[in-house]
C-alpha positions as semicolon CSV with decimal commas, in nm:
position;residue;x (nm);y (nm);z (nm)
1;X;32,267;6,230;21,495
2;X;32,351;6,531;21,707
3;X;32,446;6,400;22,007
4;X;32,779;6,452;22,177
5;X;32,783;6,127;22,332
6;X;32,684;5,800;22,202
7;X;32,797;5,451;22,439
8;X;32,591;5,163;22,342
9;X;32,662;4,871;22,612
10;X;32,548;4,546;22,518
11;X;32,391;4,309;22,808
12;X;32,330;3,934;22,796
13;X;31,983;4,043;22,738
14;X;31,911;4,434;22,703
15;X;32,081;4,688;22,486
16;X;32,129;4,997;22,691
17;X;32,189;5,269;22,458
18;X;32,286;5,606;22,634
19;X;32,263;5,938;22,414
20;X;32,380;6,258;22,582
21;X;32,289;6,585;22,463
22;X;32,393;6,914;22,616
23;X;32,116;7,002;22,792
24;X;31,972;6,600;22,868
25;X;32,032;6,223;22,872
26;X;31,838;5,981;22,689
27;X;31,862;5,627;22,808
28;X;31,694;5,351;22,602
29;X;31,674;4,964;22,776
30;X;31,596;4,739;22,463
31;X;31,524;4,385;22,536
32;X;31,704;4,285;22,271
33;X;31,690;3,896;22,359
34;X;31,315;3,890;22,425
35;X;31,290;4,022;22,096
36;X;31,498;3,767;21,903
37;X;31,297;3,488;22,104
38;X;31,000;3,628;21,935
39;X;31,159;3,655;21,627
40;X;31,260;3,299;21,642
41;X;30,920;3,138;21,705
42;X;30,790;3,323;21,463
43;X;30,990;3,163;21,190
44;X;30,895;2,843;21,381
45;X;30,532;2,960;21,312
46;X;30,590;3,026;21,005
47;X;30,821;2,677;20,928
48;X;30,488;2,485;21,021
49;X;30,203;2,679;20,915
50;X;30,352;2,753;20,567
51;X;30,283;2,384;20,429
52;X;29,921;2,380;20,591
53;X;29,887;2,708;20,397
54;X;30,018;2,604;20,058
55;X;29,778;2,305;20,084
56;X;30,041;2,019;20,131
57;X;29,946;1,934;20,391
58;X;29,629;1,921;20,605
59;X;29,599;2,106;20,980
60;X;29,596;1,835;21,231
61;X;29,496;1,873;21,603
62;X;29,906;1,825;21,697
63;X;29,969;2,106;21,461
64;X;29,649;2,317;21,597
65;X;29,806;2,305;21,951
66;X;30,141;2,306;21,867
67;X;30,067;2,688;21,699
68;X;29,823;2,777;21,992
69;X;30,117;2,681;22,201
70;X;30,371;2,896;22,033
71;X;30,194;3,200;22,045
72;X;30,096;3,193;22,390
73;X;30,410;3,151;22,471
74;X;30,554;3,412;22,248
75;X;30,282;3,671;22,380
76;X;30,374;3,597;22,783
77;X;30,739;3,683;22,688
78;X;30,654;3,979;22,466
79;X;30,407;4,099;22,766
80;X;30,631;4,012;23,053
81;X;30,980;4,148;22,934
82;X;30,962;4,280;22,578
83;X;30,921;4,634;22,706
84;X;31,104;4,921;22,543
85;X;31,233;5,120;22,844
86;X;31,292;5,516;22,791
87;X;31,420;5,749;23,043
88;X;31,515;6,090;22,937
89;X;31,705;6,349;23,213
90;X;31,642;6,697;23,075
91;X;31,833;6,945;23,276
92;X;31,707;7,259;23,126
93;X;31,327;7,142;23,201
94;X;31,464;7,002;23,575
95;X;31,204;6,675;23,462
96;X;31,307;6,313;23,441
97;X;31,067;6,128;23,225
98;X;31,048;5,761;23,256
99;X;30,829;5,540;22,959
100;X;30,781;5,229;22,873
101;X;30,592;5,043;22,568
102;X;30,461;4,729;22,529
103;X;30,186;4,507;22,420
104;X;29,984;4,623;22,697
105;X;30,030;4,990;22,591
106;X;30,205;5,287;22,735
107;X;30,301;5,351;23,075
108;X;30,485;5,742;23,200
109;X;30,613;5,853;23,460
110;X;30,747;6,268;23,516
111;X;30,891;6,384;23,766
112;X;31,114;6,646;23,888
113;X;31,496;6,613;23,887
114;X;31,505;6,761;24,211
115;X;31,279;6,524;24,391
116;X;31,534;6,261;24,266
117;X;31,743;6,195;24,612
118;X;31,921;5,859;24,500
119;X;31,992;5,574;24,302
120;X;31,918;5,259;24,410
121;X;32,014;4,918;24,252
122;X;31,827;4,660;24,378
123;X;32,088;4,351;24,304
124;X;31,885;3,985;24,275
125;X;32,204;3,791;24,153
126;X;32,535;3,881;24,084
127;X;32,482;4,059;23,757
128;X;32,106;4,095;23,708
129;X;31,968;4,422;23,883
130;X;31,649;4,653;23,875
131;X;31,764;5,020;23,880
132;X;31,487;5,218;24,045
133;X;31,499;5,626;24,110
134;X;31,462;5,709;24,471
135;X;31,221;6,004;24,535
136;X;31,210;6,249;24,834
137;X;30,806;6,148;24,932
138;X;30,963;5,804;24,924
139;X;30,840;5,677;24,593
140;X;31,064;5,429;24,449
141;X;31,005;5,484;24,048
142;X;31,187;5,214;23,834
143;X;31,406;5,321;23,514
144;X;31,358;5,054;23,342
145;X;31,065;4,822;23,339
146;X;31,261;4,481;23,374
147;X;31,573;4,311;23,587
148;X;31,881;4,454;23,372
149;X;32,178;4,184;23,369
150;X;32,515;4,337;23,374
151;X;32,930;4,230;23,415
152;X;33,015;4,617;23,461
153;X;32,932;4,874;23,642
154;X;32,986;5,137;23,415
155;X;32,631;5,220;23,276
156;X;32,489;5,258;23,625
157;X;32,784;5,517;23,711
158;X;32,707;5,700;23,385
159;X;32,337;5,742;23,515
160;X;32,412;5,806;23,873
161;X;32,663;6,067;23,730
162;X;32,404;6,232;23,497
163;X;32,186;6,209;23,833
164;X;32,424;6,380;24,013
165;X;32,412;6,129;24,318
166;X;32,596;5,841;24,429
167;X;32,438;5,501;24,337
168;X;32,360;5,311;24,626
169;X;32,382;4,893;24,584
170;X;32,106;4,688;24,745
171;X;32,159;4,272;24,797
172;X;31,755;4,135;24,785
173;X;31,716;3,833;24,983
174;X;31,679;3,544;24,783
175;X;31,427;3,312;24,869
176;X;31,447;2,927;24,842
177;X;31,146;2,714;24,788
């Protein structure tokens, strides 16, 4: 790898993995928990399907929902938060480009680094937080497409710093029902 700068900073449930170039920034969220959940039930899957498929033993209506259960369940996590976030700052092009894949396909943003006025992070509990881009026509355009959960503030300086702004901390009211 080329890259001047590697810093990999492991969350209690995303990877963010910063590579700086020259020239641009590459940020990638990984929902590295998510993904091990998935992993997980899978095996579960595969724990009780695998004597039903050898023929030991016959498919039963507990085992039918058990399995229908399971993957349901597996598919609203992977929909919900198992996302792979990418923003990339590219100086020489003046573009931030913000993309995200999941089950449900691709989603992109672009936009120009200098409609970027701030960096907001929207703070739900003491260490999970949504980092979203603040835009001059007052678009709010999110970096990554899921809460982040953090102990440190170190990754959001590094991106405010890349930004070239100050990153400005947000408390969201909680709610209590």
């Amino acid at each position: 790898m080329d890259s001047v700068d590697d810093q990999r900073q492991a969350k209690a449930m995303t990877l963010q993995f910063i590579q700086s170039y020259p020239d641009r920034v590459t940020i990638h969220f990984i929902p590295w928990l998510t993904w091990s959940f998935a992993g997980l039930v899978g095996y579960g899957l595969f724990t009780i399907l695998q004597p039903v498929i050898a023929g030991t033993q016959s498919l039963t209506g507990g085992i039918a929902l058990s399995v229908a259960l399971l993957v349901g369940m597996v598919l609203f996590t992977l929909i919900i938060g198992g996302q792979l976030g990418i923003c990339q700052i590219d100086h020489q092009r003046n573009v931030i480009t913000v993309t995200a894949y999941g089950l449900q396909g691709r989603t992109r943003h672009e936009r120009s680094l200098s409609d970027v006025k701030g960096l907001e992070v929207r703070i739900l509990r003491r260490s999970q937080y949504r980092l979203l881009l603040a835009l001059r026509s007052g678009e709010r355009l999110p970096l990554a497409p899921f809460y982040l959960v953090s102990f440190s503030d170190r990754g959001i300086r590094r991106i405010a710093a890349v930004l070239h702004v100050e990153p400005q901390m947000i408390q969201e009211k909680q709610s209590v029902r």
